[in-house]
VOGU-3710 file (C-alpha; in Angstrom, 3 decimals, decimal comma):
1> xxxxxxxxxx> -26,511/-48,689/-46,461  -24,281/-49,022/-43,908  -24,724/-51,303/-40,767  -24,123/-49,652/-37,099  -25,331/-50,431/-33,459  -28,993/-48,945/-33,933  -29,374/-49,921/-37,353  -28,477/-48,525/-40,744  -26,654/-45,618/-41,591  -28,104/-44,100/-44,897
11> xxxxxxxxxx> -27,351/-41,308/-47,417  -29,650/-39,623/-49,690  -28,108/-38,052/-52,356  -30,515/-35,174/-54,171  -28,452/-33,049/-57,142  -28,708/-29,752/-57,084  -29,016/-29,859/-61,387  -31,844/-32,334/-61,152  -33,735/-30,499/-59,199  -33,231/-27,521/-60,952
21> xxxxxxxxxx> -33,711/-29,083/-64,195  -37,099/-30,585/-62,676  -38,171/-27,700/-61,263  -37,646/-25,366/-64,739  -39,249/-28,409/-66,527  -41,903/-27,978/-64,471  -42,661/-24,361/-64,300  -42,124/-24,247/-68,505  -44,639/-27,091/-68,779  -47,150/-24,865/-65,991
31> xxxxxxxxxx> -46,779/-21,770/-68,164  -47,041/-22,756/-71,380  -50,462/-24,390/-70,480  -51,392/-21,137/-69,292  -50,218/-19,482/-72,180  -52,519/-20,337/-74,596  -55,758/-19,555/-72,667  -57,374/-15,820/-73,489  -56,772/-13,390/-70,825  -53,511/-14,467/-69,626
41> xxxxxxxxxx> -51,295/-11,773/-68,255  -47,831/-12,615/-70,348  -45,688/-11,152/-67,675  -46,940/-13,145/-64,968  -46,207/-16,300/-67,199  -42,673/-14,656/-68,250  -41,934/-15,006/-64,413  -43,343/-18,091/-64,379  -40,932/-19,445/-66,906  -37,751/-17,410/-65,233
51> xxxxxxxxxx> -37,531/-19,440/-62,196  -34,279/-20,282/-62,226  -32,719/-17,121/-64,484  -29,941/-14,750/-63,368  -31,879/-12,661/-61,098  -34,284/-14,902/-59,516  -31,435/-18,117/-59,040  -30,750/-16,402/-55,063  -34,436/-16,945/-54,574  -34,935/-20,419/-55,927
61> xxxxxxxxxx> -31,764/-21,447/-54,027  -33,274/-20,272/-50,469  -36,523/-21,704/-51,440  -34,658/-25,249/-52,114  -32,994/-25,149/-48,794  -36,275/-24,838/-46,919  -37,810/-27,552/-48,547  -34,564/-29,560/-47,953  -35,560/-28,777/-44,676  -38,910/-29,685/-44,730
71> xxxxxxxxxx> -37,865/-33,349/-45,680  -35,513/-33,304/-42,685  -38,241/-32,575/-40,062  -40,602/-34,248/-42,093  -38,285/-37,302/-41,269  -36,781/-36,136/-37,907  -37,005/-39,442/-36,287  -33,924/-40,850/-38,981  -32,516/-37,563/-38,830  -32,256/-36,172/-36,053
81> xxxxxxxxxx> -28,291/-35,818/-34,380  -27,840/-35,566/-30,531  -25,873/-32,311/-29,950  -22,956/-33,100/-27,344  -21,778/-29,987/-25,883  -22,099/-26,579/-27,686  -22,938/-25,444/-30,976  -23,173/-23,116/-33,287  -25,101/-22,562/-36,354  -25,580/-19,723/-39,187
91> xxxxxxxxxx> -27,744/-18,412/-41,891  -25,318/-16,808/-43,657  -25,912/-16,848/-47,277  -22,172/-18,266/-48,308  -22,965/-20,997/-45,720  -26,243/-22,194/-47,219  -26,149/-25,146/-49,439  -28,451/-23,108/-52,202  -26,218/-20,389/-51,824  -24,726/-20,022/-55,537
101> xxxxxxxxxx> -21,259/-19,259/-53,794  -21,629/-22,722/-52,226  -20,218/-24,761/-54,531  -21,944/-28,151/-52,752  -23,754/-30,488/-56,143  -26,026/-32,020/-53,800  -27,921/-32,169/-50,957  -28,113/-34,638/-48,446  -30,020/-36,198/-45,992  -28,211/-38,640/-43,501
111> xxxxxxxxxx> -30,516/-40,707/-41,848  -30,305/-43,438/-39,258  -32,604/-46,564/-40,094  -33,704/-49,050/-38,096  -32,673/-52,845/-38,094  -35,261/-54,495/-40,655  -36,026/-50,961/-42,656  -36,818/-51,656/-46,102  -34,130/-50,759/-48,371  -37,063/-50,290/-51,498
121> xxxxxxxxxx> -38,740/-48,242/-48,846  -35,478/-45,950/-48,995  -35,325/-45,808/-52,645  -39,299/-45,167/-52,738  -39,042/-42,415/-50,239  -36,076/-40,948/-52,330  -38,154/-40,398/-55,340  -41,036/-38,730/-53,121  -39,052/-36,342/-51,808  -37,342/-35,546/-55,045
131> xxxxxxxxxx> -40,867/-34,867/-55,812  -41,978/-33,254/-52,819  -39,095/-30,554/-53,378  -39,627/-29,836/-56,863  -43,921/-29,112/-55,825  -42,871/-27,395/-53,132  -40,726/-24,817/-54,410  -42,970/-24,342/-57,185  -45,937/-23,926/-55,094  -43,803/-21,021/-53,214
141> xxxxxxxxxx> -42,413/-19,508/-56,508  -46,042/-19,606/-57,405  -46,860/-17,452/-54,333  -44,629/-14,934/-55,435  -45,167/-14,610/-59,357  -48,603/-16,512/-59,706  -50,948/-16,795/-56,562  -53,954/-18,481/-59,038  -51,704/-21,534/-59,888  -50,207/-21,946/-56,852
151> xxxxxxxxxx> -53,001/-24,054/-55,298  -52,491/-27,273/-57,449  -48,512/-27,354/-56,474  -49,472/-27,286/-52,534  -51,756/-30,660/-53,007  -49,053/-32,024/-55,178  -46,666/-31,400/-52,047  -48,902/-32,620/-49,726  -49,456/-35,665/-51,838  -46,107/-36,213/-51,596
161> xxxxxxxxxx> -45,160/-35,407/-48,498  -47,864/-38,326/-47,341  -46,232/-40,844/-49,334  -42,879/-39,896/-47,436  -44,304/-40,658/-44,156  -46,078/-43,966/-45,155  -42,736/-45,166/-46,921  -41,156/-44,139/-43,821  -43,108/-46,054/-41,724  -42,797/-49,542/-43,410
171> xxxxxxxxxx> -40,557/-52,246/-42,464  -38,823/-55,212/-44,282  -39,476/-56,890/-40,667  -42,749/-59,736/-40,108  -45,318/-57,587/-38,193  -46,406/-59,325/-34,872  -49,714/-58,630/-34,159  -50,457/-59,585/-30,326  -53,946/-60,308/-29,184  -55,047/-58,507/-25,797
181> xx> -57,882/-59,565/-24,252  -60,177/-57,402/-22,739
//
């Protein structure tokens, strides 16, 4: 944490491998629970298990971004950047940090905290939205090679993306509580 004029200046680091790693973890551990009830269609599990092979990396790398992107508007208050002037911006696949040709390890989220923020609540809402990322792209891989499974990764998400906000909306600061009459 750095100090500046409105507070702290902040950094969240998320690797690219970790989440990869989680996310493959993940989706083997899914499948392979699946796989040894009758009934099972093996090549829905076979996609289940190939999230992040040759062919399907492109996808999983555009489904990372937008859940990057979730945490950033999920957290918009610390994140948000005044635009002075003009800008431009792009989707172009080379350009986006899942984007194999971008070369980027990780992804990160610069945020601007408040005088008094907790610096555990940082670290805590680090680990959430590791989480929340790996659920979410899971639940939208899901979507696309498993619809029946993909309910129980979107309340996982959700799950997490609650305990973002309420870590995000603790201070290290004493809470005055003033008493109004009526």
């Amino acid at each position: 944490m750095k100090h500046c004029n409105k507070g702290y200046k902040v950094m969240i680091e998320l690797e690219k491998k970790e989440l990869v790693y989680d996310i493959k973890n993940t989706a083997f551990s899914f499948a392979d629970s699946y796989a040894s009830q009758k009934g099972m269609d093996a090549k829905q599990l076979k996609n289940v298990f190939d999230v992040s092979e040759e062919g399907n990396r492109d996808k999983l790398a555009r489904i990372l971004d937008s859940a990057v992107e979730d945490c950033r508007e999920m957290l918009f208050r610390f994140t948000k950047v005044e635009m002075l002037g003009g800008g431009f911006d792009s989707n172009e696949w080379a350009e986006c940090i899942g984007s194999p040709t971008n070369e980027e390890e990780a992804y990160y989220l610069a945020l601007r905290m408040p005088n008094g923020f907790s610096k555990t609540s940082v670290h805590t809402m680090t680990v959430y939205i590791h989480d929340y990322i790996v659920n979410q792209c899971m639940y939208e891989w899901l979507m696309i090679v498993f619809p029946d499974g993909a309910d129980r990764f979107w309340a996982l998400a959700e799950d997490k993306k609650q305990k973002i906000k309420d870590a995000s909306n603790r201070s290290a600061g004493r809470v005055r509580i003033a008493l109004h009459p009526f």
